[in-house]
DRENDO-1510 file (C-alpha; in Angstrom, 1 decimal, always signed):
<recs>
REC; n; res; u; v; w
REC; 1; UNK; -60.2; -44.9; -1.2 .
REC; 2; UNK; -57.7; -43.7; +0.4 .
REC; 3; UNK; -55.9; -40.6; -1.2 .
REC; 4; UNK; -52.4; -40.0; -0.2 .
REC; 5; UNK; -51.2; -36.6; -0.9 .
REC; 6; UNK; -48.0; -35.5; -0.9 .
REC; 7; UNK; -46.5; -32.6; -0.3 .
REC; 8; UNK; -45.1; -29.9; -2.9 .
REC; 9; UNK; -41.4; -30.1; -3.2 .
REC; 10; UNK; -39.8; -27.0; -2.1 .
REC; 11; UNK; -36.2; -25.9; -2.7 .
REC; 12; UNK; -34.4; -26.4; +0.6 .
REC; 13; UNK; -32.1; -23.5; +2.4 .
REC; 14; UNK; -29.0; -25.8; +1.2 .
REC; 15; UNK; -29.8; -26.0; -1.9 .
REC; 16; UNK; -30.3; -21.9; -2.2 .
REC; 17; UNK; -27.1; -21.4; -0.7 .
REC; 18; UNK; -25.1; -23.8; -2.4 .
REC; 19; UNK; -25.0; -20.9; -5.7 .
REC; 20; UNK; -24.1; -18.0; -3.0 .
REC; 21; UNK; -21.2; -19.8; -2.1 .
REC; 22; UNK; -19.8; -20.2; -4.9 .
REC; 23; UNK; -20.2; -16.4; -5.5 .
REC; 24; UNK; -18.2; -15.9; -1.9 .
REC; 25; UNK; -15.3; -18.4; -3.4 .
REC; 26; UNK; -15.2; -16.5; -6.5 .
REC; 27; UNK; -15.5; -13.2; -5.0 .
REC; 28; UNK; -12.6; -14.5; -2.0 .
REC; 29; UNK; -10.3; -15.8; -4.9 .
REC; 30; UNK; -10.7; -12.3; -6.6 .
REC; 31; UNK; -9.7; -10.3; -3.9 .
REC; 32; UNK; -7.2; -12.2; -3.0 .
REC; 33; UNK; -5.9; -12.1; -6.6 .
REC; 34; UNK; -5.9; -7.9; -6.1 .
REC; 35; UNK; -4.4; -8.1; -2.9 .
REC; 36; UNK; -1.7; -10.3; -4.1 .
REC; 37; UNK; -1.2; -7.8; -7.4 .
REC; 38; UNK; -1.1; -4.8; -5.3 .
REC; 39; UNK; +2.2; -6.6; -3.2 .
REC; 40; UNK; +4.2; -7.6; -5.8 .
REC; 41; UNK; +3.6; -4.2; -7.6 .
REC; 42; UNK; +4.6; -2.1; -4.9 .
REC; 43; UNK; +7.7; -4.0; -4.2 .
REC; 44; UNK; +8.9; -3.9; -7.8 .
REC; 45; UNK; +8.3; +0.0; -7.5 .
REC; 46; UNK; +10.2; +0.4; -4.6 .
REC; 47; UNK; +12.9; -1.8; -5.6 .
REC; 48; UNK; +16.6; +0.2; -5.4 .
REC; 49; UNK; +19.4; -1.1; -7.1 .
REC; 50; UNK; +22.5; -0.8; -5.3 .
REC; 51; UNK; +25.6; -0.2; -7.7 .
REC; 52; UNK; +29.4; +0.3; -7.6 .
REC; 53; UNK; +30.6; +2.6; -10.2 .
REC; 54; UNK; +32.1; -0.3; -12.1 .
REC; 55; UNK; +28.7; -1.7; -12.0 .
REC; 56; UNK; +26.9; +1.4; -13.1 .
REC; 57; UNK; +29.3; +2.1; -16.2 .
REC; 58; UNK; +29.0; -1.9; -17.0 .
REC; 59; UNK; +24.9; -1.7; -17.2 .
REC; 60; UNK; +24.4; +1.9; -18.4 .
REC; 61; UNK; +22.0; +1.9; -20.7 .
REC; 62; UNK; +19.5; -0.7; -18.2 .
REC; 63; UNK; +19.9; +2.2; -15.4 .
REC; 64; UNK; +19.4; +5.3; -17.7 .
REC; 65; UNK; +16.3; +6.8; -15.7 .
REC; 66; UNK; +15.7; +4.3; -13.4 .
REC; 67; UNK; +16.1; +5.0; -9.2 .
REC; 68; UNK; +19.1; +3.4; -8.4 .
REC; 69; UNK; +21.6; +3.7; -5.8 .
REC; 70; UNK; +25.8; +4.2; -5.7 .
REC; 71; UNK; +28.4; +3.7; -3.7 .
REC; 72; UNK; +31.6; +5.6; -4.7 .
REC; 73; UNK; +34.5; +7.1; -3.4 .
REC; 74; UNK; +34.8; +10.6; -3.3 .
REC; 75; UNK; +37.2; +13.2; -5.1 .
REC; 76; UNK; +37.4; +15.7; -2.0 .
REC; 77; UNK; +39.1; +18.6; -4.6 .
REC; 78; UNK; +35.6; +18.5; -6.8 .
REC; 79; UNK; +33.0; +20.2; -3.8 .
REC; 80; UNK; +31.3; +22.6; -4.8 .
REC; 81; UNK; +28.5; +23.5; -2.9 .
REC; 82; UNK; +26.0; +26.9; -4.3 .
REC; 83; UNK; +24.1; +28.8; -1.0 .
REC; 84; UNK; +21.8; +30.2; -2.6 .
REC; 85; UNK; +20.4; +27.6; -4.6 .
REC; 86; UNK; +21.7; +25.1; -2.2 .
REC; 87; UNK; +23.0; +22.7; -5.1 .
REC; 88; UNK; +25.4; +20.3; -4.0 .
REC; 89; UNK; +27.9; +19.3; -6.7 .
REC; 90; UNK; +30.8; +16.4; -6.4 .
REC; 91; UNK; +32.9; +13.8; -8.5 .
REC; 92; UNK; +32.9; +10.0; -7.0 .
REC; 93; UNK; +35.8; +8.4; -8.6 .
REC; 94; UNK; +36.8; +4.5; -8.6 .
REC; 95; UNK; +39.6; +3.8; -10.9 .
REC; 96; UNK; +39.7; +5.7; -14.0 .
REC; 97; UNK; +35.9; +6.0; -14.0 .
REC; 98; UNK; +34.3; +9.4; -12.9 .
REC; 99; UNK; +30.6; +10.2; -11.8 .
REC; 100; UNK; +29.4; +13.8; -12.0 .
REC; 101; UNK; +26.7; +14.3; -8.9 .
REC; 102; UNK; +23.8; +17.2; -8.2 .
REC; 103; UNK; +22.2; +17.2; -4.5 .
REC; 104; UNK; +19.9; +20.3; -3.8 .
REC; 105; UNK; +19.7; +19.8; -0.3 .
REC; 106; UNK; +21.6; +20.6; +2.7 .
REC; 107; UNK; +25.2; +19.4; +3.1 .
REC; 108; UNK; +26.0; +16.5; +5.2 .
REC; 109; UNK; +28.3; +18.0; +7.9 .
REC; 110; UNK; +30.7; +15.3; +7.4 .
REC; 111; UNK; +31.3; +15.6; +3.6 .
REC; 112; UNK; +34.3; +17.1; +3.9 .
REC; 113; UNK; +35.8; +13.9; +6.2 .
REC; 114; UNK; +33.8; +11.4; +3.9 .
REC; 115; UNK; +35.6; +8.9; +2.0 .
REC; 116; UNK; +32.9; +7.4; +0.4 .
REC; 117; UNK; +29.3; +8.5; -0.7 .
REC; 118; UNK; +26.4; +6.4; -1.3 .
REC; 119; UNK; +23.5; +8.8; -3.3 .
REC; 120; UNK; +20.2; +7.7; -4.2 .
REC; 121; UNK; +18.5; +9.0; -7.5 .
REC; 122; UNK; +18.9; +8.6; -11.1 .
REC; 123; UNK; +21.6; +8.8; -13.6 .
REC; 124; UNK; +20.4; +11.2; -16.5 .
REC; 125; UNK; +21.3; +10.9; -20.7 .
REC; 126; UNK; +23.7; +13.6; -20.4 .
REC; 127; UNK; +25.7; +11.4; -17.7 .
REC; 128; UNK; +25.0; +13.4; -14.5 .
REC; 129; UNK; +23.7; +11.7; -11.7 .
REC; 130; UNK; +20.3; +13.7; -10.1 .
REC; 131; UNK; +20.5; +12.5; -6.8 .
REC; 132; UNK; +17.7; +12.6; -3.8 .
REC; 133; UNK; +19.8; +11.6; -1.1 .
REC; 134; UNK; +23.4; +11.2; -0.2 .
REC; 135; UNK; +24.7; +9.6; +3.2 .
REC; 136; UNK; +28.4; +9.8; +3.7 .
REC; 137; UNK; +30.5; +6.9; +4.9 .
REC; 138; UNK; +32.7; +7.7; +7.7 .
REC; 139; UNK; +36.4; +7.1; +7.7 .
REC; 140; UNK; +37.4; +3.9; +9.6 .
REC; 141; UNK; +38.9; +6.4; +12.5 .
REC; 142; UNK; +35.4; +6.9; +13.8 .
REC; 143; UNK; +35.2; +3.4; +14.5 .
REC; 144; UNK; +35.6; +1.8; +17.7 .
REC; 145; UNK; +39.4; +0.2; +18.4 .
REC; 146; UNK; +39.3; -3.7; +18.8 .
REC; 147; UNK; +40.8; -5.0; +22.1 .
REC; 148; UNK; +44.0; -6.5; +21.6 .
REC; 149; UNK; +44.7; -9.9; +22.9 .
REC; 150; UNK; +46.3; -10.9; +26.0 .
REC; 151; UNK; +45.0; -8.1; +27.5 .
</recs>
């Protein structure tokens, strides 16, 4: 008789593989997943609000704390500027509405020609805006003239 045998099944390399790549999808998927959590958290921190007065007085209590940033003019008579602390204090007024502001920094060198300020920081309980930053807005007679037609 003759006797046929056959061979021992063995597990082929696809059929190892096929359970690693499933942990390489998972694994993928996952980091994506951290990367993607890692964006959307870090824009959401660095997120500025950017407020008229009106604005800030009409949403005070969602603001209280939070880094935000106004644009205001400013009352030229309230400067008051402390050298040796170097703490910058100034009213923006718009309307009937006034913002008390403290910079400790060094004085833009056109504060005194500003007309409006934009500061960056946050507006405490007590009502006094803390601000990081300020950048003054130039009046309109730094800008360049426009030509005049039929010239």
């Amino acid at each position: 008789m003759n006797s046929m045998s056959t061979p021992a099944l063995r597990p082929s390399a696809s059929v190892k593989t096929g359970g690693n790549r499933w942990k390489f999808v998972i694994g993928g998927l996952l980091i994506l997943a951290a990367i993607a959590y890692a964006t959307i958290s870090s824009f959401q921190a660095n997120t500025l609000y950017y407020l008229t007065l009106n604005e800030l007085y009409a949403q005070r209590t969602a603001h209280l704390g939070q880094s935000v940033r106004i644009n205001a003019p400013l009352d030229k008579s309230s400067i008051r500027f402390d050298d040796k602390s170097l703490t910058l204090t100034f009213i923006l007024r718009e309307g009937d509405l006034s913002l008390p502001v403290v910079y400790k920094g060094v004085v833009p060198d056109t504060l005194e020609s500003g007309e409006s300020i934009v500061a960056e920081g946050k507006l405490g309980a007590d009502g006094v805006f803390q601000a990081s930053t300020i950048l003054v807005k130039c009046p309109s007679k730094y800008e360049s003239a426009t030509p005049q037609a039929g010239k």
